[in-house]
Backbone as XML, in Angstrom:
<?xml version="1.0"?>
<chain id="A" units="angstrom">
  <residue number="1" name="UNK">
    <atom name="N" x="0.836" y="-1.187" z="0.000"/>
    <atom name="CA" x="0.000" y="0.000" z="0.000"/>
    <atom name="C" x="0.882" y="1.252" z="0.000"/>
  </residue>
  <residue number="2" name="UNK">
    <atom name="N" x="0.445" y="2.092" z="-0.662"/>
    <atom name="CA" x="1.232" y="3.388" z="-0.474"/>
    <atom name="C" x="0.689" y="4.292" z="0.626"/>
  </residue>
  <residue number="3" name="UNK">
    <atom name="N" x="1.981" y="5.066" z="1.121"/>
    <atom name="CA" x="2.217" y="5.371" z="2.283"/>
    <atom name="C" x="2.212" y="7.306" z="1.690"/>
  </residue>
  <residue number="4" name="UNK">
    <atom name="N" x="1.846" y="7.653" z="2.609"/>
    <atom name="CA" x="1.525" y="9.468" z="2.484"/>
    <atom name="C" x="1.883" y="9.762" z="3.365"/>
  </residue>
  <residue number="5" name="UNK">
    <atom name="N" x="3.336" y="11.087" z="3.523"/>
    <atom name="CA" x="3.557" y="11.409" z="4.753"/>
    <atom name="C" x="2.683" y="12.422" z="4.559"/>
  </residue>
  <residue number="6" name="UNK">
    <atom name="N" x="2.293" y="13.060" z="5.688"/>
    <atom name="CA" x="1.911" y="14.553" z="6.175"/>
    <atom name="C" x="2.712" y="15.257" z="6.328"/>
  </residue>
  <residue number="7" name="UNK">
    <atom name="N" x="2.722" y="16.727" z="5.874"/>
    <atom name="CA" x="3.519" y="17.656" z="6.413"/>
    <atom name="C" x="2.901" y="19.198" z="6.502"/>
  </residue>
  <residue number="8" name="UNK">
    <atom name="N" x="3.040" y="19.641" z="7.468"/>
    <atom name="CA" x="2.412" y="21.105" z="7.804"/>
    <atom name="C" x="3.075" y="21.707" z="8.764"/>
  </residue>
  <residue number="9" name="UNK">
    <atom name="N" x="2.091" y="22.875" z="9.141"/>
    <atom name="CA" x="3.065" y="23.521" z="10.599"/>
    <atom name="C" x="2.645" y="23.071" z="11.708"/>
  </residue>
  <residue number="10" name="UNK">
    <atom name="N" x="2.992" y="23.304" z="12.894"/>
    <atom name="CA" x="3.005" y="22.596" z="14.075"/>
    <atom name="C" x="3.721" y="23.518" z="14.759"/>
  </residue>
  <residue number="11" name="UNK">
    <atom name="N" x="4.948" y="24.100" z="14.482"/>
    <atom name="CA" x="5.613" y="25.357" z="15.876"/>
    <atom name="C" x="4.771" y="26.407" z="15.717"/>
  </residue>
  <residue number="12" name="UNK">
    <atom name="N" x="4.628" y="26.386" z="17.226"/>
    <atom name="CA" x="3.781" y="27.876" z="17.135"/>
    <atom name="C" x="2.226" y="28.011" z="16.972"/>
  </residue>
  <residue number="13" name="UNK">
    <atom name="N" x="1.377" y="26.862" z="17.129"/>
    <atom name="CA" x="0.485" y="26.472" z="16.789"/>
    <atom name="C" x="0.136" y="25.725" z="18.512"/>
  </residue>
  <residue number="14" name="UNK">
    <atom name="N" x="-1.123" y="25.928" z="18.653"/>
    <atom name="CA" x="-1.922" y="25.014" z="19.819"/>
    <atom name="C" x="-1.530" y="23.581" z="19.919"/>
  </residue>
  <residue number="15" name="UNK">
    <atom name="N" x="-1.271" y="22.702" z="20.330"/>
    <atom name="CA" x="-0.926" y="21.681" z="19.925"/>
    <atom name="C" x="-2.715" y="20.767" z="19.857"/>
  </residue>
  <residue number="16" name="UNK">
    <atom name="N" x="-3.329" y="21.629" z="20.043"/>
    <atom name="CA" x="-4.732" y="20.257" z="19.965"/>
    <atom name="C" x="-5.160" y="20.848" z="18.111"/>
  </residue>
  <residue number="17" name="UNK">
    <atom name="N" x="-4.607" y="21.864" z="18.151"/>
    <atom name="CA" x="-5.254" y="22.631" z="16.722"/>
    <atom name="C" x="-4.643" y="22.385" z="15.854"/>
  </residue>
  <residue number="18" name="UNK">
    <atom name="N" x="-3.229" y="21.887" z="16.123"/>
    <atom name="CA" x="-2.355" y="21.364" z="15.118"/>
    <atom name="C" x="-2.552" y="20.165" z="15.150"/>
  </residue>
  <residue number="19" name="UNK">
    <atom name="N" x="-3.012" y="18.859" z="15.838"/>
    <atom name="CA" x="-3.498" y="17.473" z="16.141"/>
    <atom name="C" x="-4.512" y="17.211" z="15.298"/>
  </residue>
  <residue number="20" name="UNK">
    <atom name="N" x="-5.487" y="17.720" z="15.294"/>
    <atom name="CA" x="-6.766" y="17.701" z="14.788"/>
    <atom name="C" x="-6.250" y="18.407" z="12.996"/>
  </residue>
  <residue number="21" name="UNK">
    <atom name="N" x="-6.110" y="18.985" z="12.735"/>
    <atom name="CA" x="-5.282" y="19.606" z="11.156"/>
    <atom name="C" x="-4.682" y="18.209" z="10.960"/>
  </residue>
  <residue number="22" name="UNK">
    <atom name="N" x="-3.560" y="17.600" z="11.552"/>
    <atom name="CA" x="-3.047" y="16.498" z="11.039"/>
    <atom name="C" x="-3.923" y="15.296" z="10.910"/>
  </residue>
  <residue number="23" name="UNK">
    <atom name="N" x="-4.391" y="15.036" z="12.552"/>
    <atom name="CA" x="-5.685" y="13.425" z="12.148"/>
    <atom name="C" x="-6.531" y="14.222" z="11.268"/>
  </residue>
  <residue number="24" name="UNK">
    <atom name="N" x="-6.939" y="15.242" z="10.786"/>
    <atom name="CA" x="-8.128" y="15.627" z="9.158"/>
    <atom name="C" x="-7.620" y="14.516" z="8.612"/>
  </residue>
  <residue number="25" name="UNK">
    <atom name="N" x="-6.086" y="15.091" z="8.172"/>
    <atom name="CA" x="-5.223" y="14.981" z="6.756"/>
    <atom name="C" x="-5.217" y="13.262" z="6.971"/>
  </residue>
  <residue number="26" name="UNK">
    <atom name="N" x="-5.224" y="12.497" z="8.212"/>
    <atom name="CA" x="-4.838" y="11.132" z="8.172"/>
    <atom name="C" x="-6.399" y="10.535" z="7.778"/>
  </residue>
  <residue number="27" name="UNK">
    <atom name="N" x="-7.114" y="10.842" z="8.304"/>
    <atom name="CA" x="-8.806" y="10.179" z="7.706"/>
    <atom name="C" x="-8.974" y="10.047" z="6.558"/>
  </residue>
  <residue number="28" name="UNK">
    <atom name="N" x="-8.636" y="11.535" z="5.851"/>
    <atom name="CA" x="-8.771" y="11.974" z="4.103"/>
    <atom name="C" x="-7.816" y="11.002" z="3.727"/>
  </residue>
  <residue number="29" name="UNK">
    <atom name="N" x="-6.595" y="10.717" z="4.097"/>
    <atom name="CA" x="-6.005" y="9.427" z="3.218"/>
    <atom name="C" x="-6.245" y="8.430" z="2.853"/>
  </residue>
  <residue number="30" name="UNK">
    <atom name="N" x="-6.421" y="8.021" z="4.824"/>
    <atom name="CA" x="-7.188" y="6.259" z="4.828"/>
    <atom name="C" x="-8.639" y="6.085" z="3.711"/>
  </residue>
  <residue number="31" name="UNK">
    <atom name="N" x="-9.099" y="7.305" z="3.295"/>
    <atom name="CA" x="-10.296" y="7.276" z="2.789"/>
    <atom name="C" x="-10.032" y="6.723" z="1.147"/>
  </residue>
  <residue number="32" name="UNK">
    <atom name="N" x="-9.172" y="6.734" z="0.520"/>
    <atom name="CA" x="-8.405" y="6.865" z="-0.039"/>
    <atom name="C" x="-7.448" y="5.371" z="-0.287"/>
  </residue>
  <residue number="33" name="UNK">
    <atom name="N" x="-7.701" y="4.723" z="0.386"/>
    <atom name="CA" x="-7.037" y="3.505" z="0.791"/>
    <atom name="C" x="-5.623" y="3.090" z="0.737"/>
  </residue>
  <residue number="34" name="UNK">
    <atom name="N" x="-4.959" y="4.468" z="1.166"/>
    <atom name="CA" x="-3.739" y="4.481" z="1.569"/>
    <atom name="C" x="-2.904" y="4.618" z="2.786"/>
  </residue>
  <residue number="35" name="UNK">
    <atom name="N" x="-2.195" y="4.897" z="2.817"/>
    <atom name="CA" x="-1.196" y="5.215" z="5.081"/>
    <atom name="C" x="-0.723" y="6.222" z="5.085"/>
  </residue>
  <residue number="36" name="UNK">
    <atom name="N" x="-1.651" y="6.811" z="6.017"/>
    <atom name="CA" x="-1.107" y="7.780" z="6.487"/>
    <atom name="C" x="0.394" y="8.114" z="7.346"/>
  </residue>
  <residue number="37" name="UNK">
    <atom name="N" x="1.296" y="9.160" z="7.481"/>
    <atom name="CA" x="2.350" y="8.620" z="7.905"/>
    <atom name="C" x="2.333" y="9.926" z="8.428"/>
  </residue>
  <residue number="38" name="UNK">
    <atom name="N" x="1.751" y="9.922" z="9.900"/>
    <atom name="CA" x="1.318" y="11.277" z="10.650"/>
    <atom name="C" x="2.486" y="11.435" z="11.710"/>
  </residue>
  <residue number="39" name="UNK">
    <atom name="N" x="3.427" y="13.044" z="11.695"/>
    <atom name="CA" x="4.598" y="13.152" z="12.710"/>
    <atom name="C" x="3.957" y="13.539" z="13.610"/>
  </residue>
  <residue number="40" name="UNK">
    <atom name="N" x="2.903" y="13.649" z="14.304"/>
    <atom name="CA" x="2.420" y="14.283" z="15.211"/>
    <atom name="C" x="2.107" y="12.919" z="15.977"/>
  </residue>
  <residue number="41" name="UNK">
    <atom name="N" x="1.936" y="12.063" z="15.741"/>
    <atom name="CA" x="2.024" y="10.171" z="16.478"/>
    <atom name="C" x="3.456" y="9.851" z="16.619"/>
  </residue>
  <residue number="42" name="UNK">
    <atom name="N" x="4.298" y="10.465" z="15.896"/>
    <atom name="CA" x="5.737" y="9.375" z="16.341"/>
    <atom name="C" x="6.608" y="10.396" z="16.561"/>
  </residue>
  <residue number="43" name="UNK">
    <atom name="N" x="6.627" y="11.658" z="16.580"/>
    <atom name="CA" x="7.500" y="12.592" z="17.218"/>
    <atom name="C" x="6.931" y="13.202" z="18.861"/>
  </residue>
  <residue number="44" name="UNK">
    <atom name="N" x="7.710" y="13.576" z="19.659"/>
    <atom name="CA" x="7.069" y="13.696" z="20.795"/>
    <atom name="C" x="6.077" y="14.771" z="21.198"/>
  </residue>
  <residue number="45" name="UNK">
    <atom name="N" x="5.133" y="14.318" z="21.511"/>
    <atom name="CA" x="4.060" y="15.988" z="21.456"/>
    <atom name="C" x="3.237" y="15.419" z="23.138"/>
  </residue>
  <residue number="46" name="UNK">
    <atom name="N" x="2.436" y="16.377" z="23.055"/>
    <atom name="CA" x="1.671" y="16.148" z="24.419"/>
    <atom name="C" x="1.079" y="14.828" z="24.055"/>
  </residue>
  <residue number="47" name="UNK">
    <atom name="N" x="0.852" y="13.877" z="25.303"/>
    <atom name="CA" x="1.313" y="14.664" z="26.376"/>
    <atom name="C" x="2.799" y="13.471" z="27.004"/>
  </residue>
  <residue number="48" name="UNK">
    <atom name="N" x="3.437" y="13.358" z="25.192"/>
    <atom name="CA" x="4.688" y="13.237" z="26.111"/>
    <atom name="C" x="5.268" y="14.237" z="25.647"/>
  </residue>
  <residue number="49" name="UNK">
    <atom name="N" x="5.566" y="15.279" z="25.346"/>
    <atom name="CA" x="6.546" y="16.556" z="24.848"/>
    <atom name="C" x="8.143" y="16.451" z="25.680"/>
  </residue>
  <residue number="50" name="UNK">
    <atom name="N" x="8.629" y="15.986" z="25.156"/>
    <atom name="CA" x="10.039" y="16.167" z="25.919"/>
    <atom name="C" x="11.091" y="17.777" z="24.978"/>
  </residue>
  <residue number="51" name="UNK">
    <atom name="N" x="10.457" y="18.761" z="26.312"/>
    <atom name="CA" x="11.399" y="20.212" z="25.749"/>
    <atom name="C" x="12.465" y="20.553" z="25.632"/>
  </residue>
  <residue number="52" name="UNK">
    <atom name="N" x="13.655" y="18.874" z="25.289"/>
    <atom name="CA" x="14.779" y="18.825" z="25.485"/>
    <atom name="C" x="14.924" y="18.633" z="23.672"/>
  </residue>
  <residue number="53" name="UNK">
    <atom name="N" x="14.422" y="17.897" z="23.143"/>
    <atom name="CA" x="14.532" y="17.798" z="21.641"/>
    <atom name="C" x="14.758" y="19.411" z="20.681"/>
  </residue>
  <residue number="54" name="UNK">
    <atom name="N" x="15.306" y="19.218" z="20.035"/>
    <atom name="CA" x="15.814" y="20.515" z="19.374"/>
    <atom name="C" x="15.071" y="20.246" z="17.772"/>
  </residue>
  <residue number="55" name="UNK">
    <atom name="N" x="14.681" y="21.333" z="16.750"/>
    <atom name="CA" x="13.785" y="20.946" z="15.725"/>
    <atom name="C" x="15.109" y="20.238" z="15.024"/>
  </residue>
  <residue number="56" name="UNK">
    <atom name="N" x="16.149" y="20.168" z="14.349"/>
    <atom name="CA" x="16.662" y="19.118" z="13.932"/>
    <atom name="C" x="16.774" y="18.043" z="14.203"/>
  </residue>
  <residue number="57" name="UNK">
    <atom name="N" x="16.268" y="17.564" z="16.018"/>
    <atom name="CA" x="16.167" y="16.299" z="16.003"/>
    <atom name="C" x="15.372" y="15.956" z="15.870"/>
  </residue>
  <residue number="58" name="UNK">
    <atom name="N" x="13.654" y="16.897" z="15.656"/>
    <atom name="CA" x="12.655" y="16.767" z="15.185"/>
    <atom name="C" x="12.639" y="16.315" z="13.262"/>
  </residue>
  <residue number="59" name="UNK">
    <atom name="N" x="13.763" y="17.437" z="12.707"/>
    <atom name="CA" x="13.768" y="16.913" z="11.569"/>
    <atom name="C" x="14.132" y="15.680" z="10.868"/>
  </residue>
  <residue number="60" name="UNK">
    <atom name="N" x="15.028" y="14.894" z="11.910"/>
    <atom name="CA" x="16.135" y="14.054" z="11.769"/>
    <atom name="C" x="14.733" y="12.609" z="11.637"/>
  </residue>
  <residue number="61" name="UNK">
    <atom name="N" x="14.007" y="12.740" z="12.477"/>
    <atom name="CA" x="13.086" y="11.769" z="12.677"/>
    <atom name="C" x="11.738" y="11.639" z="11.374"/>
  </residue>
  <residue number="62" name="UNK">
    <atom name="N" x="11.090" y="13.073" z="11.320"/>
    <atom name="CA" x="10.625" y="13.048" z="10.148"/>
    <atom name="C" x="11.199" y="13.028" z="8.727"/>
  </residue>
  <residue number="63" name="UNK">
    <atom name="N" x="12.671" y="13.354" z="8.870"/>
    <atom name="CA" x="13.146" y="13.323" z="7.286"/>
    <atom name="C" x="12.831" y="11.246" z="7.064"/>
  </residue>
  <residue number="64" name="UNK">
    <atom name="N" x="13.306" y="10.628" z="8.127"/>
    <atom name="CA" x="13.512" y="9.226" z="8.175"/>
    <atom name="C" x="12.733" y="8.876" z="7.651"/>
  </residue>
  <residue number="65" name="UNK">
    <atom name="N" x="11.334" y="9.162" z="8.069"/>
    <atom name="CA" x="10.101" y="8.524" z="7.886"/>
    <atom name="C" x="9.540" y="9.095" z="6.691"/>
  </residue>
  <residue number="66" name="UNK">
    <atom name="N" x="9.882" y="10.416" z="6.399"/>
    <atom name="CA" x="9.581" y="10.687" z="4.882"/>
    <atom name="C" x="10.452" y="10.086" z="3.710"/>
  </residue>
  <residue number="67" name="UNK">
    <atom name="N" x="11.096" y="9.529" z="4.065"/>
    <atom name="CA" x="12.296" y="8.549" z="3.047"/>
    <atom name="C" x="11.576" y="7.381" z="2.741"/>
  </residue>
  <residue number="68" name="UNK">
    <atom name="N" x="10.392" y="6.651" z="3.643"/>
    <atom name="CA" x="10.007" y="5.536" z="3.586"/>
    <atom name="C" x="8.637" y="5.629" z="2.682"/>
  </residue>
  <residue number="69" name="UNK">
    <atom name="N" x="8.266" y="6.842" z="2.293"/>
    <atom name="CA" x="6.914" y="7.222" z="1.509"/>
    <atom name="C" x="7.142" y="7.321" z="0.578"/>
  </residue>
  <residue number="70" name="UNK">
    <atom name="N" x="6.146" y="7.106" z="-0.443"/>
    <atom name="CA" x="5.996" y="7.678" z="-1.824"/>
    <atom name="C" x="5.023" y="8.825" z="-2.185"/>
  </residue>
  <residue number="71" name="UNK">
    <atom name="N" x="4.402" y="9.603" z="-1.486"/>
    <atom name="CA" x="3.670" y="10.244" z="-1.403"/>
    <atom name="C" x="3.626" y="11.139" z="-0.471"/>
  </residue>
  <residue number="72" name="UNK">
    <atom name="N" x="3.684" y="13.312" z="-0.256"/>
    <atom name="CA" x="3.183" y="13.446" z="0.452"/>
    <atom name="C" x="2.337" y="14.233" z="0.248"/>
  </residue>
  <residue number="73" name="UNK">
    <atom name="N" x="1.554" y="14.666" z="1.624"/>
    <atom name="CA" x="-0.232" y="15.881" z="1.533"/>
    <atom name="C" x="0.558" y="16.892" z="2.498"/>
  </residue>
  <residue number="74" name="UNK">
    <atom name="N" x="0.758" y="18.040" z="1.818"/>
    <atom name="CA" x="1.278" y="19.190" z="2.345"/>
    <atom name="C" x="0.067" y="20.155" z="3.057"/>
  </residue>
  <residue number="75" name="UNK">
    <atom name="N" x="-0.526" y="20.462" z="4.200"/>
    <atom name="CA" x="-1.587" y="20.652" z="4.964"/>
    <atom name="C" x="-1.581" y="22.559" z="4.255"/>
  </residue>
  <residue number="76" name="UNK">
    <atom name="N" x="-2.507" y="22.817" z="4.298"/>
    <atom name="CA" x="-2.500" y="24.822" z="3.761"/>
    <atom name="C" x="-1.699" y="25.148" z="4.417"/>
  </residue>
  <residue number="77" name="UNK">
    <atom name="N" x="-1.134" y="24.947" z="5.648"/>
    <atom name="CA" x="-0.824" y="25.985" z="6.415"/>
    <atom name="C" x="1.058" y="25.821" z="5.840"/>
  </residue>
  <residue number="78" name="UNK">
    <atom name="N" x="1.378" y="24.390" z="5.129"/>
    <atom name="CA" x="2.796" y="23.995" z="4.830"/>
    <atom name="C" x="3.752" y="25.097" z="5.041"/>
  </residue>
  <residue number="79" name="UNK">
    <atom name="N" x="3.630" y="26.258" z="4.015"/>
    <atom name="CA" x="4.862" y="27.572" z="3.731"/>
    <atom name="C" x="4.975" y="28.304" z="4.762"/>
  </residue>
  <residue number="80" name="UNK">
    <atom name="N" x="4.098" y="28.480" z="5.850"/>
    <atom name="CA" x="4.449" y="28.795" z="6.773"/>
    <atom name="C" x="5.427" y="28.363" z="7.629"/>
  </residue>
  <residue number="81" name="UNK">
    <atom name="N" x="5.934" y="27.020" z="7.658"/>
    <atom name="CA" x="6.680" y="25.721" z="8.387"/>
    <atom name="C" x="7.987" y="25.831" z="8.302"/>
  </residue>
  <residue number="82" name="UNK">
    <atom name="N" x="8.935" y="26.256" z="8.625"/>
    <atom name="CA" x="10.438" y="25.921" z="8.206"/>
    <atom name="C" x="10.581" y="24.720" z="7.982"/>
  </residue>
  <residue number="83" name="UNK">
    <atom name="N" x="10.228" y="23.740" z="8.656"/>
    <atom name="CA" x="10.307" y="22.330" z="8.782"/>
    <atom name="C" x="9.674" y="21.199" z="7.206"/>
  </residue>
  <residue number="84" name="UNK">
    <atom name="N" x="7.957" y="22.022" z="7.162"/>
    <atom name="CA" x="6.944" y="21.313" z="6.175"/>
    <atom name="C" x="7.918" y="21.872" z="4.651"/>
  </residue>
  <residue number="85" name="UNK">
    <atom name="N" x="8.396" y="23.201" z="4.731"/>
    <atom name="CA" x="9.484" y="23.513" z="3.267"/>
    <atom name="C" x="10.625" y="22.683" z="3.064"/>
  </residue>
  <residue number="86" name="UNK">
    <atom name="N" x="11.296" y="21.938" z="3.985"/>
    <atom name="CA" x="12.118" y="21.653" z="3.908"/>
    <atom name="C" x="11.687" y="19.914" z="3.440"/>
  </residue>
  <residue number="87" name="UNK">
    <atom name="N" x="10.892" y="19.533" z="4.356"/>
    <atom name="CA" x="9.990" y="18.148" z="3.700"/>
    <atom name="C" x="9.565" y="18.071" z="2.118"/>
  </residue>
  <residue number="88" name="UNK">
    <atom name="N" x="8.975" y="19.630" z="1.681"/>
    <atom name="CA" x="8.587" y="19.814" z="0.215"/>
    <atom name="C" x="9.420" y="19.873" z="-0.420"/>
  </residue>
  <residue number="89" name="UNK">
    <atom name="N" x="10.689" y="20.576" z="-0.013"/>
    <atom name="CA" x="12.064" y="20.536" z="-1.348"/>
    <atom name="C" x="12.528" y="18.688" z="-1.308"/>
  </residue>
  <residue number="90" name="UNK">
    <atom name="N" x="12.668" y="18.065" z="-0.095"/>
    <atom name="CA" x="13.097" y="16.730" z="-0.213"/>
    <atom name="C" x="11.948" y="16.036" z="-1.034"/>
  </residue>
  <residue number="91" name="UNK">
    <atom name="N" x="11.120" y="16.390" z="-0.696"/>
    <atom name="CA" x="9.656" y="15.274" z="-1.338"/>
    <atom name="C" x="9.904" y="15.331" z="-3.150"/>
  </residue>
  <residue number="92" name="UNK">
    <atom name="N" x="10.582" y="16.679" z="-3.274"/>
    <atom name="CA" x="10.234" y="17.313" z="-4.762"/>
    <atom name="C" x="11.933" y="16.192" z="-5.555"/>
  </residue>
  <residue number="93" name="UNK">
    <atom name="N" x="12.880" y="16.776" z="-4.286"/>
    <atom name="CA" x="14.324" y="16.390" z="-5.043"/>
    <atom name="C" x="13.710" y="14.263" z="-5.024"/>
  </residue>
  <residue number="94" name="UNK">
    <atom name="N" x="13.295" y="13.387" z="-4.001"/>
    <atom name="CA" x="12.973" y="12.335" z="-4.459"/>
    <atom name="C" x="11.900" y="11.658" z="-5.386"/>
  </residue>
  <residue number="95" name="UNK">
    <atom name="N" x="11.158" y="12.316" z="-5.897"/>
    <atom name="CA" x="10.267" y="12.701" z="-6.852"/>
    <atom name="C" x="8.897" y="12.025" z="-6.253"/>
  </residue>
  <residue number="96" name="UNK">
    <atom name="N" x="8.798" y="12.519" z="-5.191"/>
    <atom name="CA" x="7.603" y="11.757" z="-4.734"/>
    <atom name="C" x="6.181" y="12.395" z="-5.324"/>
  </residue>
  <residue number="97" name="UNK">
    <atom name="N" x="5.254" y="11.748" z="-5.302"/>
    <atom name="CA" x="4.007" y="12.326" z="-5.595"/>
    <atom name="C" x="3.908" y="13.530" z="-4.487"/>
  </residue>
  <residue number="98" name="UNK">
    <atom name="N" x="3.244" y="14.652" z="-5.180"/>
    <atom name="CA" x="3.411" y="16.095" z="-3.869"/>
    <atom name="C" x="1.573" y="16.027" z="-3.866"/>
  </residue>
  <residue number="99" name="UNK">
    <atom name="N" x="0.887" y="16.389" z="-3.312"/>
    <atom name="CA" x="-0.267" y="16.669" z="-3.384"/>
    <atom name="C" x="-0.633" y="18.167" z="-2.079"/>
  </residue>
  <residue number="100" name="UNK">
    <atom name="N" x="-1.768" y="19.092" z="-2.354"/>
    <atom name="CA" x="-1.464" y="20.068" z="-1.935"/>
    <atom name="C" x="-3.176" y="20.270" z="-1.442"/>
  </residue>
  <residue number="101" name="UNK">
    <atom name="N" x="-3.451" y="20.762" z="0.270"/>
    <atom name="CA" x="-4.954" y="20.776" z="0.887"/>
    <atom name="C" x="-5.848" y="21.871" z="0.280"/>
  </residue>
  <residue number="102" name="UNK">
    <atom name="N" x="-6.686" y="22.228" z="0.083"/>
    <atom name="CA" x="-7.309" y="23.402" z="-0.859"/>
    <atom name="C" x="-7.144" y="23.952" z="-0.058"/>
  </residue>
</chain>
């Protein structure tokens, strides 16, 4: 099955408002009959948040897991993201399918 990472913003954002933006984007996939591959489940957030992680070791974890996709759904809020741009130039340089939220 093909696998869809997510990518959007998240710093600076509520963390229940940024949760809910990401599980949208994971429903709309599964709907779709594909996997979702949501960083907001496997990077640390409430309510385990450990405020010792630095965003490169945040990136270090999602670049991983975006290596393992063929597909990602860049959420509206993406260009705002230092992080979700940096996912879109990698997504673009491995030629993954890009798809973009209205």
């Amino acid at each position: 099955m093909i696998k869809v990472y997510i990518s959007g913003k998240v710093s600076g954002l509520d963390h229940d408002t940024a949760f809910k933006s990401f599980e949208d984007a994971e429903k709309w996939i599964v709907s779709f009959g594909k996997i979702p591959i949501n960083p907001m489940k496997f990077c640390p957030s409430e309510p385990n948040f450990d405020p010792s992680w630095t965003w490169e070791q945040y990136m270090d974890v999602c670049c991983r897991e975006l290596l393992r996709c063929e597909e990602i759904f860049m959420l509206k809020d993406w260009g705002h993201s230092r992080g979700a741009r940096v996912e879109h130039a990698m997504a673009k340089e491995l030629g993954l399918s890009i798809y973009f939220q209205n």
